[in-house]
C-alpha positions in Angstrom: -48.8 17.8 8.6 -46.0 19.0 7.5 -42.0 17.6 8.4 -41.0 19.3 11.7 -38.0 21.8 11.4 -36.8 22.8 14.8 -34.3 25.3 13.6 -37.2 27.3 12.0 -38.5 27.6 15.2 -35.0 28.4 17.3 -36.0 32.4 18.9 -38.3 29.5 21.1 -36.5 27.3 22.2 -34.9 26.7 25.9 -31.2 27.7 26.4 -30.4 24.0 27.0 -31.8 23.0 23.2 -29.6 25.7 21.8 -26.7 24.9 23.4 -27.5 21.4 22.2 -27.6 22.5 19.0 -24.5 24.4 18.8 -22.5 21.0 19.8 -24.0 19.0 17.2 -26.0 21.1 15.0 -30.0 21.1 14.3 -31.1 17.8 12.3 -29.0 15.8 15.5 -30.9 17.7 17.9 -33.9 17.6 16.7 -33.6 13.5 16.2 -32.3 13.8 19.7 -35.8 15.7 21.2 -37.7 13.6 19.6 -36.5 10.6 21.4 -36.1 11.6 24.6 -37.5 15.3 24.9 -38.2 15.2 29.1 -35.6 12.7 30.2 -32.7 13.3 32.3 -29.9 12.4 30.6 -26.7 12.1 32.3 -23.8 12.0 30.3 -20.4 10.2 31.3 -17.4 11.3 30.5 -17.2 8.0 29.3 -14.5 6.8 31.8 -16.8 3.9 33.5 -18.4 1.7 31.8 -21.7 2.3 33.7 -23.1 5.0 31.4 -22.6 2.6 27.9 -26.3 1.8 27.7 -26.8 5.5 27.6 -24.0 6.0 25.2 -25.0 3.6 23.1 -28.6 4.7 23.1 -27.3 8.4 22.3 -25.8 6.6 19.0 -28.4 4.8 17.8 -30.2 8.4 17.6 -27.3 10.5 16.4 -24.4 8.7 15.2 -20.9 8.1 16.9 -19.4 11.7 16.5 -22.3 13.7 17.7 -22.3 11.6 20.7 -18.8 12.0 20.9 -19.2 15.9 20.6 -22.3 15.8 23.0 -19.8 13.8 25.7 -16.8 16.9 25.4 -19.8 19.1 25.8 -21.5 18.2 28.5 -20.2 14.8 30.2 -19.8 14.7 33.7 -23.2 17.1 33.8 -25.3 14.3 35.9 -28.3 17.0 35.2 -28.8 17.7 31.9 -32.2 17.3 30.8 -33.1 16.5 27.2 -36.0 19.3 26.7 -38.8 18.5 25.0 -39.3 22.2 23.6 -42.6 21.9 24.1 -43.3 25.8 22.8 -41.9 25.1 19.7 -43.8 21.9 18.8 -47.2 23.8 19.9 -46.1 26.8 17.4 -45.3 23.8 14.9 -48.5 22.2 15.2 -50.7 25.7 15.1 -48.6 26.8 12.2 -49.4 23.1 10.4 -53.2 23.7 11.5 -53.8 26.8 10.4 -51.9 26.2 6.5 -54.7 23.4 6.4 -57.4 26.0 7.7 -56.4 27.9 4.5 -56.0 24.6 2.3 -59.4 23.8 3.0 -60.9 27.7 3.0 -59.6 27.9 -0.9 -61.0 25.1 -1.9 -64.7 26.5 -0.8 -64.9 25.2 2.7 -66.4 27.1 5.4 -64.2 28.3 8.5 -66.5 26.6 11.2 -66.1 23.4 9.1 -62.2 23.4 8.7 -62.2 23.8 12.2 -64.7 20.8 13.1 -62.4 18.7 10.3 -58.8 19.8 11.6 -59.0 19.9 15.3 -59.8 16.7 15.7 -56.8 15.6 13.7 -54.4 18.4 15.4 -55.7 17.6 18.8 -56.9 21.0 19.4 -60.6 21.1 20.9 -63.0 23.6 19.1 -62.5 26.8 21.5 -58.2 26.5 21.0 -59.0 26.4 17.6 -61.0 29.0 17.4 -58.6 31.3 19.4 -55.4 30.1 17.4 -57.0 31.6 13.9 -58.2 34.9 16.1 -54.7 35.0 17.2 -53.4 35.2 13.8 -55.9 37.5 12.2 -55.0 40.4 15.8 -51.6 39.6 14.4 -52.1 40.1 10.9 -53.8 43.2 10.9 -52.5 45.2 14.0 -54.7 48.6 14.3 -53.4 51.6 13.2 -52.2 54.0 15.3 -54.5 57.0 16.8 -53.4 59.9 15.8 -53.6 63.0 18.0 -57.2 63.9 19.0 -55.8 68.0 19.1 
């Protein structure tokens, strides 16, 4: 599979990821929703000393001045939810899936058995899989347009 690039994927991700992203950028971000994609994550304004664990945890991920940046941003949210972009890692994995689909079709495989081979690996049963490369081929050959029948 192929390294993950969340900014190649931003038209799907949630408002709170972009806004994420716009404070410290993509590659922090991404390192970020990797770690802790789901969790609620308040952020201090760092005045106490109660929120240091999650401080500290925040720069072990992305460094001192992103955590710094993600603090002006949004500390004193007690809310804000680290998403886990969840659309975005399913379009990652299907696009991964189906550029080893082709990977094995040109070296002489059949469909059915990339499909048998891959899901398994991509956790995708045999009917997703199926529908995922039917997906792509309504995409890649829309229908022409009917022209006027008078």
């Amino acid at each position: 599979m192929r390294e993950f690039d969340l900014e190649s994927l931003e038209d799907l991700l949630p408002d709170t990821a972009r806004q994420i992203a716009d404070a410290i950028g993509f590659p922090a971000t991404q390192r970020l929703i990797e770690h802790f994609g789901g969790a609620c994550f308040p952020v201090g304004r760092g005045l106490r000393g109660t929120g240091e664990r999650r401080l500290a945890m925040l720069r072990d991920v992305i460094g001192e001045e992103n955590t710094r940046k993600l603090v002006s941003r949004f500390g004193g949210d007690s809310s804000l939810v680290i998403p886990r972009c969840a659309d975005a890692l399913r379009e990652w994995r299907n696009r991964c899936f189906l550029a080893e689909v082709d990977s094995l079709l040109a070296e002489g495989e059949s469909l059915r058995m990339a499909l048998t081979v891959l899901g398994p690996k991509y956790g995708i049963g045999n009917t997703r899989a199926w529908a995922i490369v039917a997906s792509r081929r309504q995409t890649a050959s829309p229908r022409p347009a009917q022209g006027a029948l008078f």
